[in-house]
C-alpha positions in Angstrom: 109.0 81.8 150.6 106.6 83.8 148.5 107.7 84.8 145.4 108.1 88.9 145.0 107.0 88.6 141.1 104.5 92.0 141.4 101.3 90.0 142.4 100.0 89.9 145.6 100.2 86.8 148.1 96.2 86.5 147.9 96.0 86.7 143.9 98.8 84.0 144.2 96.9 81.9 145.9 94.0 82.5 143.9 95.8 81.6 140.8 97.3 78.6 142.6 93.9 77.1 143.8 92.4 77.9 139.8 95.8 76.4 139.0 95.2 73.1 140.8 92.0 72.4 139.0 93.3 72.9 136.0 96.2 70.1 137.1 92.9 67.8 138.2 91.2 68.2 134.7 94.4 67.3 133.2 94.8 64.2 135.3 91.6 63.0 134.8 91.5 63.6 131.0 95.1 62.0 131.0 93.5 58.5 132.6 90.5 58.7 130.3 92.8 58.7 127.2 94.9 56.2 128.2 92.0 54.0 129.2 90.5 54.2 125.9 94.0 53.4 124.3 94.3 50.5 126.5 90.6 49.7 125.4 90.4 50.5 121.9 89.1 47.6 119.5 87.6 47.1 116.3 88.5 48.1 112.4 90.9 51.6 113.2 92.2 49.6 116.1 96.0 50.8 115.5 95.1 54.7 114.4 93.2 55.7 117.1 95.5 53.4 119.3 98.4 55.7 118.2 96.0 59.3 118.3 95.3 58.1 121.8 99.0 57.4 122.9 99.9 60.7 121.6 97.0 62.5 123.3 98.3 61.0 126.7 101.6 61.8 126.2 100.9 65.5 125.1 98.9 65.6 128.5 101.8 63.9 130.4 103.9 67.3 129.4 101.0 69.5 130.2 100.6 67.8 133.3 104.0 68.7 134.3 104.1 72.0 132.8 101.5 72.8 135.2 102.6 71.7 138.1 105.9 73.5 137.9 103.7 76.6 137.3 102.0 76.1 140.1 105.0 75.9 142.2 106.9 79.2 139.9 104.0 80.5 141.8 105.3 79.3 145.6 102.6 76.7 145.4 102.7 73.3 146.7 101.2 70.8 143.9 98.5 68.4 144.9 99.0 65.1 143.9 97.1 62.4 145.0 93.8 60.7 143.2 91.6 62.0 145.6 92.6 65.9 145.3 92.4 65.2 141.4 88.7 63.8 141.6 87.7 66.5 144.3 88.8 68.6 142.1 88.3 67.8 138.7 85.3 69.3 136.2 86.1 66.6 134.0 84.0 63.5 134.9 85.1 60.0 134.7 82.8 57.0 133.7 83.9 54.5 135.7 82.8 50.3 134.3 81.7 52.0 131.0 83.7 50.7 128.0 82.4 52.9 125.3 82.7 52.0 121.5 85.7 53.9 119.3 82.9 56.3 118.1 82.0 56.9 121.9 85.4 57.2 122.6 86.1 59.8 120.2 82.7 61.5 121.4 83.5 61.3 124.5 87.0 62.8 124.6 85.8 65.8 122.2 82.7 67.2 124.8 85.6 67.0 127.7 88.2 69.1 125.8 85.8 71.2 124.8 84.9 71.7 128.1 88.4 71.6 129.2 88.4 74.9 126.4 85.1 76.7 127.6 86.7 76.3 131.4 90.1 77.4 130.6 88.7 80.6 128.8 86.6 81.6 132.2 89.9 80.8 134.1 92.2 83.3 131.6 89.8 85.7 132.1 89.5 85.1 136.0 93.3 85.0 136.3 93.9 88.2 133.8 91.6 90.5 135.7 91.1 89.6 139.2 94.4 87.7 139.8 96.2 90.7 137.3 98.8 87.4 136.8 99.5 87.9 132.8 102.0 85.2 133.6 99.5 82.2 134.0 96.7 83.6 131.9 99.2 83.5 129.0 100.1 79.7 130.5 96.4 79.0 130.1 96.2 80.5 126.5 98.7 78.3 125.8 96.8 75.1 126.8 93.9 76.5 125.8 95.1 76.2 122.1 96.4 72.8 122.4 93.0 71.9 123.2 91.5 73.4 120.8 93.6 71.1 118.5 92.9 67.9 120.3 89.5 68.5 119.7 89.4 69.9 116.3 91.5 66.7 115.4 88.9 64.5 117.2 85.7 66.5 115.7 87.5 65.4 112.4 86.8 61.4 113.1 83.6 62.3 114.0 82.6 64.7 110.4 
């Protein structure tokens, strides 16, 4: 049933489908954290064990948060690895285990361009989708990652 929320059923779906990348960026950036967590050696072993465990968890809630907007929406959530890498503007490195200062490095340039995306995407879903709802949503994550990376640029200064 589609939802009568004052949006039209072709701006839903366009919010949906904009919606679902968003989930697939997510995803991936969620496995890339937790792989360097899992992969993390070397003299700040346990800090940037811990900043990477709560990284991943903050993304396991985001995760979530967008999938259930998604479906607020009358969407059906996608869900399997292969949607997520179809989808995803986030790029994995697959056999590369990068040092801690790649690994910081590496996790700042994809939530800043997790930031830069989101910002197109509030702007695509605020005037062409007219869905306040989600492009406040995306503000939302938006900041978080803002924070994830100031945090991270911090390491790096």
């Amino acid at each position: 049933m589609t939802p009568k929320i004052g949006i039209s059923e072709k701006e839903l779906n366009k919010s949906i489908e904009l919606l679902s990348v968003v989930l697939a960026d997510e995803m991936t950036l969620y496995v890339k954290t937790r792989k360097f967590h899992w992969n993390v050696c070397g003299e700040s072993f346990m800090e940037l064990h811990k900043l990477f465990q709560a990284q991943y968890t903050e993304l396991e809630e985001t995760i979530d948060l967008v999938a259930e907007r998604i479906g607020k929406l009358g969407g059906k959530t996608i869900g399997t690895i292969k949607e997520f890498s179809a989808l995803s503007r986030v790029k994995e490195s697959p056999g590369k285990y990068p040092s801690q200062k790649d690994m910081l490095k590496e996790l700042l340039s994809d939530n800043e361009l997790v930031i830069v995306q989101l910002r197109k995407d509030i702007e695509e879903t605020s005037n062409k989708n007219k869905d306040a709802g989600t492009a406040d949503f995306l503000t939302g994550l938006m900041e978080q990652h803002e924070t994830t990376a100031w945090k991270l640029r911090r390491y790096l200064s």
